[in-house]
C-alpha positions as CSV (number, residue, x, y, z in Angstrom):
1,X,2.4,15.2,79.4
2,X,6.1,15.9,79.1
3,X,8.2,14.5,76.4
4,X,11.3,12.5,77.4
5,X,13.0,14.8,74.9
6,X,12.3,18.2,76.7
7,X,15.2,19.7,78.5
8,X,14.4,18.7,81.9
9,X,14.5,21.8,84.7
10,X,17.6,21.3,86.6
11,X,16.2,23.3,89.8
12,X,13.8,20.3,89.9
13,X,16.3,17.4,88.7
14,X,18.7,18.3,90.9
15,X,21.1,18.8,88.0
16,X,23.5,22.2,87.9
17,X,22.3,24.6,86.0
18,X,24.7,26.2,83.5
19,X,24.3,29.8,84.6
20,X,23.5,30.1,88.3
21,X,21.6,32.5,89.3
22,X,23.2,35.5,91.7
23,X,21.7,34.3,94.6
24,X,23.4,31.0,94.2
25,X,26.8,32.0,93.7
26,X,28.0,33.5,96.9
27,X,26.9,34.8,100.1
28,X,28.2,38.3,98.2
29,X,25.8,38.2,95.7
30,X,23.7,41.3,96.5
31,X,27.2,43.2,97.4
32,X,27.9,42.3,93.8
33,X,24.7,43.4,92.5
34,X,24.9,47.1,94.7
35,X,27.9,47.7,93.3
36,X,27.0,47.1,89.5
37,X,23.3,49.7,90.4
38,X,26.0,52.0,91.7
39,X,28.1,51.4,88.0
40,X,25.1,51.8,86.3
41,X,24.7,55.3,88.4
42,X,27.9,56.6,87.7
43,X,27.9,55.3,84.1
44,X,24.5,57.2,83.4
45,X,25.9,60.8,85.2
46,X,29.1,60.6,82.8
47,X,26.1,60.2,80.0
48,X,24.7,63.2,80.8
49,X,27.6,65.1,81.9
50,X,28.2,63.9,78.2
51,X,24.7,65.5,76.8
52,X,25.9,68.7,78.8
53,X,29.2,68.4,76.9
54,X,27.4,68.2,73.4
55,X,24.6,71.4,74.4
56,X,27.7,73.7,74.8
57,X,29.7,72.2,72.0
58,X,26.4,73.0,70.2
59,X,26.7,76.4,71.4
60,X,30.0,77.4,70.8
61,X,29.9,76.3,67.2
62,X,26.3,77.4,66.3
63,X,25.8,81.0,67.5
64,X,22.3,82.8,66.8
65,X,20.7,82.6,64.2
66,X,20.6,79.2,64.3
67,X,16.8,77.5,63.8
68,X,17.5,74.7,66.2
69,X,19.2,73.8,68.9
70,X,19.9,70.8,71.6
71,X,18.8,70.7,75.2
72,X,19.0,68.1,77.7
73,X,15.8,66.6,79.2
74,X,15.6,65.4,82.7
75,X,13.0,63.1,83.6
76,X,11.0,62.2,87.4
77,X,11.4,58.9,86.6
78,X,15.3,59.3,86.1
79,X,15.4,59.3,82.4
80,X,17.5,61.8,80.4
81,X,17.3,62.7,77.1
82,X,19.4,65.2,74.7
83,X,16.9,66.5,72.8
84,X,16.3,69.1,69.4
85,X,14.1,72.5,69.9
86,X,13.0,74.6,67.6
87,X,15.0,78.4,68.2
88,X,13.0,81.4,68.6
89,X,10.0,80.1,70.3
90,X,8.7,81.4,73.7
91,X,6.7,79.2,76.4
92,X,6.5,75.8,76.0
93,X,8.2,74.8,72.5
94,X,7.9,70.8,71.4
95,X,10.7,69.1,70.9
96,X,12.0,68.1,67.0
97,X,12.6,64.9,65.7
98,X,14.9,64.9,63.3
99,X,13.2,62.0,61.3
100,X,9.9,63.8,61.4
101,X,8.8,66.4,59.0
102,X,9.9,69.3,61.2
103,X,13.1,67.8,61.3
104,X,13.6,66.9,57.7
105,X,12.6,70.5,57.1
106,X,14.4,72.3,59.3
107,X,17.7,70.3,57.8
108,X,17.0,70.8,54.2
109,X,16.9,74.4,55.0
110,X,20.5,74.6,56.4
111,X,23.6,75.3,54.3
112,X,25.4,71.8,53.7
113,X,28.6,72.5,56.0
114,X,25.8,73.4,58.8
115,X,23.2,70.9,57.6
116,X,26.7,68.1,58.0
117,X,28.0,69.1,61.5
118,X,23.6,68.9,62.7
119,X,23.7,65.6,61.4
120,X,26.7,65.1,63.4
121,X,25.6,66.3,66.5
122,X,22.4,64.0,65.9
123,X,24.5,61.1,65.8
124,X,26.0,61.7,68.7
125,X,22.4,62.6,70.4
126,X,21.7,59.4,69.3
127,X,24.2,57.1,70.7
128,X,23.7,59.3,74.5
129,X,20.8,58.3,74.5
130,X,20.7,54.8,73.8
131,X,23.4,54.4,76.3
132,X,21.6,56.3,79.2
133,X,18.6,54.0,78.3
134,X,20.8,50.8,78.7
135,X,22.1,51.8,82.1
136,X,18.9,53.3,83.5
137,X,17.3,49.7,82.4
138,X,19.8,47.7,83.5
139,X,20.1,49.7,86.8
140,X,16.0,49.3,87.1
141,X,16.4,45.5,86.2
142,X,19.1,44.7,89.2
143,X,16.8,46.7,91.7
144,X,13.9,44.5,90.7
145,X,15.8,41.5,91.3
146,X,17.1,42.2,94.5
147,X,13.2,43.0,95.7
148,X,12.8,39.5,94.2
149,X,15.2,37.8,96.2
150,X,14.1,40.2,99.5
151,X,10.7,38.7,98.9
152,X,12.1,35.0,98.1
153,X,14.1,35.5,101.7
154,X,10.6,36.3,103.5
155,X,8.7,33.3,101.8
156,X,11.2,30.7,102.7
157,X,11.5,32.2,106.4
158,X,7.7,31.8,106.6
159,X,6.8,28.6,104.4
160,X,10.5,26.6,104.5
161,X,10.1,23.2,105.7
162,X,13.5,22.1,107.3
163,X,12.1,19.3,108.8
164,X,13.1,17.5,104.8
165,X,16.4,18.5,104.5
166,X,18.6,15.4,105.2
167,X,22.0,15.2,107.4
168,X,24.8,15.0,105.5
C-alpha cells in the first residue's frame, strides 16, 4: 500500500517534474548531449596532453640517477593514467604507489628538496587523474543515456498506443 504521505511520481500524476529529463526539454536534446561527449573528449586530451606535460617536466628537473620516475598509461578501454615506475628495471616493471610500501620507501630514501618536489609531482598525478576519470565517466554516462533513449524511441514506435491520446 502507498502512503498518502509519499511523494507521488509526477510522470504518473501528471504533475511537472522539477528536473526534466533531456529528452523532455527540446527536440535538441541529443545535439546538446553530443556536444557535452565531444567536451568531455576534448577536456580528457588536454588531461593527458597535461600528464605528457608533467613526464617531461619530470624529466627535465630529475635527470639519472633518479630511483623513480612518471609515465603515462594508456588504456583499451580509454582510460589514462600518470603513473610512478621504479628506474633501472628492464622488461615489464610494476608500477609504484606512492602510499604503498615501495612508495613510502622509495621517498624516505630521497634527499628532502627531492623527496618535496616528488611529493609535488604526486599531487599533481593525483588531481590528472581524478579529472580524466570524471570526464571519461561522465563521457561513458551520456553515451549510455542516449542508447537509452534510442531504445525508448524503438519501444514506443513498436508498443505506443495513439489511439488514447485525446484531441486537444
Amino acid at each position: 500500500m502507498r502512503d498518502d504521505n509519499q511523494q507521488k511520481n509526477p510522470l504518473k500524476t501528471g504533475k511537472s517534474s522539477p528536473v526534466k529529463p533531456l529528452s523532455q526539454t527540446s527536440d535538441g536534446s541529443k545535439a546538446v548531449v553530443w556536444q557535452r561527449i565531444r567536451e568531455c573528449q576534448d577536456q580528457g586530451e588536454a588531461v593527458v596532453r597535461d600528464m605528457d606535460a608533467a613526464v617531461l617536466a619530470f624529466r627535465d628537473l630529475f635527470r639519472s640517477p633518479c630511483p623513480m620516475y612518471l609515465n603515462v598509461q594508456k588504456l583499451a578501454s580509454g582510460a589514462v593514467y600518470l603513473r610512478w615506475r621504479k628506474s633501472g628495471v628492464k622488461g615489464k616493471q610494476p608500477y609504484i604507489q606512492m602510499e604503498g610500501k615501495v612508495g613510502e620507501t622509495l621517498l624516505a630514501s630521497l634527499p628532502p628538496p627531492l623527496r618535496q618536489s616528488c611529493l609535488g609531482f604526486h599531487h599533481r598525478l593525483i588531481g590528472l587523474n581524478f579529472r580524466h576519470a570524471l570526464l571519461l565517466a561522465e563521457q561513458r554516462r551520456l553515451e549510455f543515456y542516449l542508447q537509452q533513449l534510442q531504445v525508448l524511441e524503438q519501444l514506443k514506435a513498436q508498443y505506443w498506443d495513439n489511439s488514447q491520446i485525446k484531441g486537444s
